[in-house]
N, C-alpha and C positions, 0 to 999 in steps of 0.2 A: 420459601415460595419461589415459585419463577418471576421472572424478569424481563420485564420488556425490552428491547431493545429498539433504539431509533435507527431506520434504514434510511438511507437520503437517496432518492432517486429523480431522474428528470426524465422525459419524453425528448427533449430535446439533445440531450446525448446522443441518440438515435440517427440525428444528422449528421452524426460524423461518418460521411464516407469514404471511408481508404481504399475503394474499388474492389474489381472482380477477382478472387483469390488471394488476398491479404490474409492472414490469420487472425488479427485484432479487428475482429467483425462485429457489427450490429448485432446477429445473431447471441455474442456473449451476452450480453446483458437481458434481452428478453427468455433466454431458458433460463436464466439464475431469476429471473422474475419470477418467471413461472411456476417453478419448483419452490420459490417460498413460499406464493400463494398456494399452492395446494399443498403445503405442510401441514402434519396435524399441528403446530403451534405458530400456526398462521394468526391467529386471536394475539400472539404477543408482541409483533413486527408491526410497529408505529412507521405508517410511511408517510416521510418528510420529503417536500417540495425546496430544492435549494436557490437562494440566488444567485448567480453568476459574482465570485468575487469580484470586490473592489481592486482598480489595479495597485494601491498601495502596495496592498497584500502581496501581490507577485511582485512588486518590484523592489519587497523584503530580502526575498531569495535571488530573485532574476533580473540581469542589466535592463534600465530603460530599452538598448537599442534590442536588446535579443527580445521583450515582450513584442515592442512595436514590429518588428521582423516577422514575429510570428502573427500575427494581428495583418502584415500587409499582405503578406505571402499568401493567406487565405482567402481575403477579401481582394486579391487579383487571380484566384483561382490556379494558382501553382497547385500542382498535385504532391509535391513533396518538400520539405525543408531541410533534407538532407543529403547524401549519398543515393538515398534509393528503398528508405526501408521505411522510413516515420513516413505515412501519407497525408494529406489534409485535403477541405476539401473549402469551399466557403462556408460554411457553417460549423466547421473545427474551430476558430477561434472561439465562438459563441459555446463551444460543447463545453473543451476547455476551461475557461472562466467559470462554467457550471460545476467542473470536475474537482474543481481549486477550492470555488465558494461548498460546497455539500464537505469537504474536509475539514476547512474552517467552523462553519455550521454545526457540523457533529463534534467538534470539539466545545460550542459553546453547551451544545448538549448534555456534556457528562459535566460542562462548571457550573451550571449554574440553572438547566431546567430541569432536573430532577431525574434524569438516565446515570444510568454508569455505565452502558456501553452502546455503542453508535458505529455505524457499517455505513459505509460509501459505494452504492451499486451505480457506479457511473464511470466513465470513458471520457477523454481517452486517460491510459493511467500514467503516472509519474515518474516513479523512482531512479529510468536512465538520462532522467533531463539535467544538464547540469546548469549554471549560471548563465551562461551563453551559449548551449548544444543543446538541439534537438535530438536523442536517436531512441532507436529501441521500440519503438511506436509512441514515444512521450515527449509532450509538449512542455507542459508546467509539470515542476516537482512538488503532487498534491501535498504529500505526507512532510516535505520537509516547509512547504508552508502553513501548513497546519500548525507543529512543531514550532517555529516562527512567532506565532499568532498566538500559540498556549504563552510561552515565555514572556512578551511582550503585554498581552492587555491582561492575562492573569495574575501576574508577576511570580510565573514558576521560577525554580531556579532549576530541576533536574526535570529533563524530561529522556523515555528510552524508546528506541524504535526499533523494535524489531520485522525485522524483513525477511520471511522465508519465501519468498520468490526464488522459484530454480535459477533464473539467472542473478548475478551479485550485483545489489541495487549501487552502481558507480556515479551516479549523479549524487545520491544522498551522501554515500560516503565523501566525495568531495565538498559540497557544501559543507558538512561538518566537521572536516578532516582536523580542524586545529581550534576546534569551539569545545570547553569544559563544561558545557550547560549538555549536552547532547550526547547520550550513547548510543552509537550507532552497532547492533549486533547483528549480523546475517547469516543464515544459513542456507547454500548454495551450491550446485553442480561445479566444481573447475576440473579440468578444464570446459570452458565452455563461453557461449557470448556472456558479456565483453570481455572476458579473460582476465579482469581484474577481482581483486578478493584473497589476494592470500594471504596466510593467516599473520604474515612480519607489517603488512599492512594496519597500524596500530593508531596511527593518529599525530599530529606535531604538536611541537609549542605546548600552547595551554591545554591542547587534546590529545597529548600524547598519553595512549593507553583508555582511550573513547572511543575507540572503535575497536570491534573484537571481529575478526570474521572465521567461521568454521566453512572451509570448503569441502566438500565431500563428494567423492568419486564415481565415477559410473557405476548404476548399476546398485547403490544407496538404499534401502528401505529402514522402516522407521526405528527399528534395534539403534543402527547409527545414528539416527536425527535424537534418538532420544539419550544414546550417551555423550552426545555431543552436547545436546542443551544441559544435560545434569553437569557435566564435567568442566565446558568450556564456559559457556554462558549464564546459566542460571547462577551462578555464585558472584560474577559480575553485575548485574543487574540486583541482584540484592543486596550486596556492596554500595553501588550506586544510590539505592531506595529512591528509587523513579517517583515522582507526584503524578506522572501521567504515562499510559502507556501506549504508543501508537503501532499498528501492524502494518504493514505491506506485504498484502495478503496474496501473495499470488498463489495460484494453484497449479502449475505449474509441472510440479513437481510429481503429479500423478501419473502414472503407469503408461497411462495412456496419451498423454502429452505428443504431440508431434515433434514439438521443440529441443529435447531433452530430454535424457535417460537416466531418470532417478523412478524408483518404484515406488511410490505410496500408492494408498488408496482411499476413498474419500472418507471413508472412517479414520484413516489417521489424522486427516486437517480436526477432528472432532478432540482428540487426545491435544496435538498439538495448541489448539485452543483453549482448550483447561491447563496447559503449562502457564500461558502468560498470564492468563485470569487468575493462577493462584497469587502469583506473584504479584501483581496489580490491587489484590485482597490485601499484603502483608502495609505495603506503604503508598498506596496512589488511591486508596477507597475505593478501590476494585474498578476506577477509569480506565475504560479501555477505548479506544478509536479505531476502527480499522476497513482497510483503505483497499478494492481491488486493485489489482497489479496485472498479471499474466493469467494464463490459462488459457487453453487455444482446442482443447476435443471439449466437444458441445455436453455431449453426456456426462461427462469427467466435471464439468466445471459446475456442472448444476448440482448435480450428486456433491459434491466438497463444497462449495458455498451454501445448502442448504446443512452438511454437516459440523460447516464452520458457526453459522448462525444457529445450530441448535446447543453448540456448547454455551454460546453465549446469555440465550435465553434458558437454561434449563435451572434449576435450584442451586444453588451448594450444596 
C-alpha cells in the first residue's frame, strides 16, 4: 500500500531574504509547495509544522562563536556572512533554527511516530556550512545535524548520508571527515563549486574510507549516476547497513539548472529515489529523512521534488 510521508514545512522560512536576483529564492519553496498540493497523492503528504531547533542541537555540529556570529549578523541586519554569496537578512537566523529544527523533527518522525520517510521543504539549506563557515547560501548544516541528533538521543551506531546535490556537499564531508559512525556518499558535478569531492578524498583516522565521493563530468545524465551508484556506492552503504538513511536532496542537477551542467530530468530524481529507499528496506526499516539542498530553475525544481516525493510515497 502507499505511504505517507511527513513533509516539514514553515511559513516563516519565507523570511529569509537574500534580495533581488540571488538564486536561493523565496520563490523555491512555494512552487515545490505548490506542486505537492496539486499532486494526485496529495491525500499522502502529512504536513508538519517545525520548531526552530534548540541551540544545543547546532552547537553539536557548530562552534558556540560561529552560531552566535550568525545569530548577530542578522539581528544587526548584515546582508551577508561571507564573501558575497550566502545573504541573510534579520529574519534568516529565525528561518535557519527552523531549517535545522524540521530536520531534527523528521528524524524523530521515522524513530519513533510511526513514518518511515520524512522530507524537509524549508531554507535556507545546509550541506556547504561547515563548523565555523558560512558559504554556499548555507547557514546551519541541516543534515549533519540531524545525523547528530539520530546517533545521540537514538543511540544509532551507523547512520549514511547520501548527498546528490550537483555541488559536493563540503561542509558535511568535513564534519565527518574522521567520524566511523557516518558515511558520507555524494554524487556530484567536478569540476565545479566548491571544487572539492574527489574521489582520493576518503576519510582519516577512525573515518578513513567513510567517505566515498563519485564526481561526475560535464554534461553527466543518469546512465552515469546510475552506474556509478551500482558500482561505487551502493555496495558501500550496504557494507555499511545504515540504521538510517538521510538525503541531501538537492535538485540541482537537472538539465535545466542555471548552476551547473549535469542533465537529468525530474523523472530521474524519481528513479534516484527508489535507489536509496531500496537500500533503507534491506537494514534501516526503510527510514529515510530527506532534506532540500539546491535547485535554482523554478519549474525544474517543482517537477523533481514532486517527483522526488512521489517515490517516496508510492507502494513497493
Amino acid at each position: 500500500m502507499a505511504r505517507p510521508v511527513a513533509v516539514y514545512y514553515h511559513p516563516d522560512c519565507l523570511l529569509h531574504d537574500t534580495g533581488p536576483q540571488h538564486p536561493e529564492t523565496v520563490a523555491r519553496l512555494t512552487v515545490a509547495k505548490a506542486a505537492l498540493d496539486a499532486s494526485r497523492f496529495a491525500s499522502l503528504i502529512h504536513w508538519q509544522l517545525p520548531e526552530p531547533a534548540e541551540v544545543r542541537w547546532i552547537e553539536r555540529i557548530h562552534t558556540a562563536e560561529y552560531r552566535q556570529f550568525i545569530e548577530e549578523s542578522c539581528l544587526r541586519g548584515k546582508h551577508f556572512v561571507d564573501m558575497g554569496e550566502t545573504a541573510v537578512c534579520q529574519e534568516s537566523y529565525r528561518a535557519a533554527l527552523l531549517s535545522a529544527g524540521a530536520a531534527i523533527q523528521a528524524v524523530d518522525s521515522v524513530m519513533q511516530e510511526g513514518y518511515q520517510r520524512a522530507f524537509c521543504l524549508t531554507r535556507p539549506p545546509g550541506h556547504h556550512a561547515s563548523e565555523e563557515q558560512a558559504m554556499g547560501f548555507c547557514l546551519f548544516n541541516n543534515v549533519a545535524i540531524a545525523a547528530n541528533y539520530a546517533l545521540e538521543v537514538y543511540g544509532l551506531e551507523r547512520v549514511c548520508i547520501v548527498d546528490w546535490d550537483v555541488h559536493h556537499g563540503n561542509g558535511t564531508q568535513d564534519i565527518f571527515y574522521g567520524s566511523p559512525t557516518v558515511l558520507f556518499c555524494s554524487l556530484h558535478q567536478l569540476p565545479l563549486y566548491p571544487h572539492t569531492g574527489e574521489s582520493h578524498e576518503t576519510g582519516t583516522g577512525a573515518g578513513k574510507g567513510m567517505t566515498v565521493n563519485c564526481p561526475l563530468p560535464f554534461g553527466a545524465g543518469i546512465d552515469l549516476y546510475h552506474e556509478s551508484w551500482e558500482h561505487d556506492l551502493a555496495p558501500e552503504i550496504r557494507a555499511f547497513q545504515p540504521q538510517l538513511i538521510l538525503i541531501s536532496a538537492g535538485f540541482d542537477a537537472h538539465r535545466e539548472d542555471p548552476l551547473a551542467d549535469i542533465e537529468l530530468d525530474a523523472r530521474d530524481y524519481y528513479h534516484m529515489t527508489r535507489w536509496v529507499l531500496e537500500i533503507a528496506e534491506e537494514s534501516a526499516h526503510g527510514r529515510v529523512v530527506s532534506m532540500l539542498e539546491g535547485g535554482y530553475n523554478l519549474e525544474a525544481l517543482a517537477e523533481s521534488v514532486k517527483e522526488h516525493l512521489r517515490a517516496m510515497a508510492e507502494a513497493d
